[in-house]
C-alpha angles and dihedrals in degrees: 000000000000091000098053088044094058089045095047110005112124103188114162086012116143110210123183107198106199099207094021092144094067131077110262095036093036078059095048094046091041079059092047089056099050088049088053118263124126107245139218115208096207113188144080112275106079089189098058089047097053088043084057086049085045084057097038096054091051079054092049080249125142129211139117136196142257117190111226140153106235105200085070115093093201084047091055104046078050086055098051090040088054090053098042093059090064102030130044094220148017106230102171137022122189113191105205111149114127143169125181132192136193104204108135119258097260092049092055109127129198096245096050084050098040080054097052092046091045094058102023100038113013097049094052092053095047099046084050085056104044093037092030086062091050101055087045087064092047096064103207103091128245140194130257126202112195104188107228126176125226079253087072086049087046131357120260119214113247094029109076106149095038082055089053100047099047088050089063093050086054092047088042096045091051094051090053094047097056085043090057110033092102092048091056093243106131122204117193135165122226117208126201131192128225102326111169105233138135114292086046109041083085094062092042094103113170088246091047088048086054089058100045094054090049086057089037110088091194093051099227143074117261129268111243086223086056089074090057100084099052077047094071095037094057091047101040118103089214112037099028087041089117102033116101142124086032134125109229104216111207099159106112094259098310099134096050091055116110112152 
């Protein structure tokens, strides 16, 4: 156990989970708090994130949650000044908020793309930017763990601008990570498969799940606690000290199918 604990322990960690109150990053940060680290439920709904510290304190975890939009720039540096006045230093980010759509492409607005950029796009590049800086100034390195989709590796019918977006974040979260390796800040992009959850439930028609079982080797959706591993293997200083720039794939084999 010592030895685990030397490779993924995160004790007197301080991780901001940007999303935390949903169910794929709830999950992540619900990992980040078992492993040690003391954990920030960022989002809007104050009652799905109790219900996750509710979660993290049956586990021995800590954490606790600070409502904030994140694609305003004032509303993050309120965010990292709130942590910093607990905590001495901001060790991992983990950018998970996320909204889909499945207009068709023609029936796209402005206003339903600007949103999805906003959220998906926009507030990943601010908070790498406002907590980038930050760890910059520490000193003494971090990891951050962008949350990307397979339709960022390839681009899924009926979510164009999702698939945009998360493109972006891949393409974003490569260049960072390139700009920082010498600084020991690692930026990384974990990629999940097909995880029921809130912002896809919509698109999971019964013909669109068939399809995605026939691409899908291991036959099934994801667990949201099967993201947690590659979680603490991103964030950790020892096990995750030479991965940077990647795209860690969770998805059951989807991205290997061809035909």
């Amino acid at each position: 156990m010592d030895y685990l604990e030397n490779l993924f322990g995160l004790r007197e960690k301080c991780a901001v989970v940007i999303g935390g109150t949903g169910e794929l990053c709830g999950a992540m940060a619900e990992g980040l708090a078992g492993a040690g680290a003391y954990v920030y439920l960022v989002g809007r709904n104050k009652d799905k994130a109790e219900s996750r510290l509710e979660e993290i304190r049956k586990i021995d975890g800590q954490g606790e949650f600070i409502p904030c939009d994140v694609s305003q720039k004032e509303e993050l540096e309120k965010l990292r000044d709130q942590v910093l006045e607990k905590h001495p230093s901001i060790d991992v980010l983990v950018n998970g908020a996320g909204i889909n759509s499945p207009t068709p492409f023609l029936e796209i607005s402005e206003e339903e793309f600007d949103r999805i950029l906003d959220v998906n796009l926009k507030a990943v590049l601010l908070s790498c930017q406002i907590f980038g800086k930050t760890m910059l100034d520490q000193d003494k390195g971090g990891s951050i763990i962008n949350l990307g989709s397979i339709s960022g590796l390839n681009p899924l019918s009926r979510v164009f601008s999702y698939s945009a977006s998360k493109g972006a974040v891949h393409n974003l979260s490569k260049n960072l990570a390139r700009e920082w390796a010498t600084c020991k800040i690692r930026v990384n992009v974990l990629v999940p498969g097909f995880f029921p959850a809130e912002q896809n439930r919509k698109v999971l028609t019964p013909d669109r799940v068939n399809s995605i079982m026939t691409h899908t080797p291991m036959d099934r959706f994801g667990n949201k606690e099967e993201l947690i591993g590659a979680t603490l293997l991103l964030a950790s200083d020892n096990a995750g000290s030479f991965i940077t720039g990647t795209e860690m794939v969770v998805d059951g084999g989807y991205n290997c199918m061809t035909i």
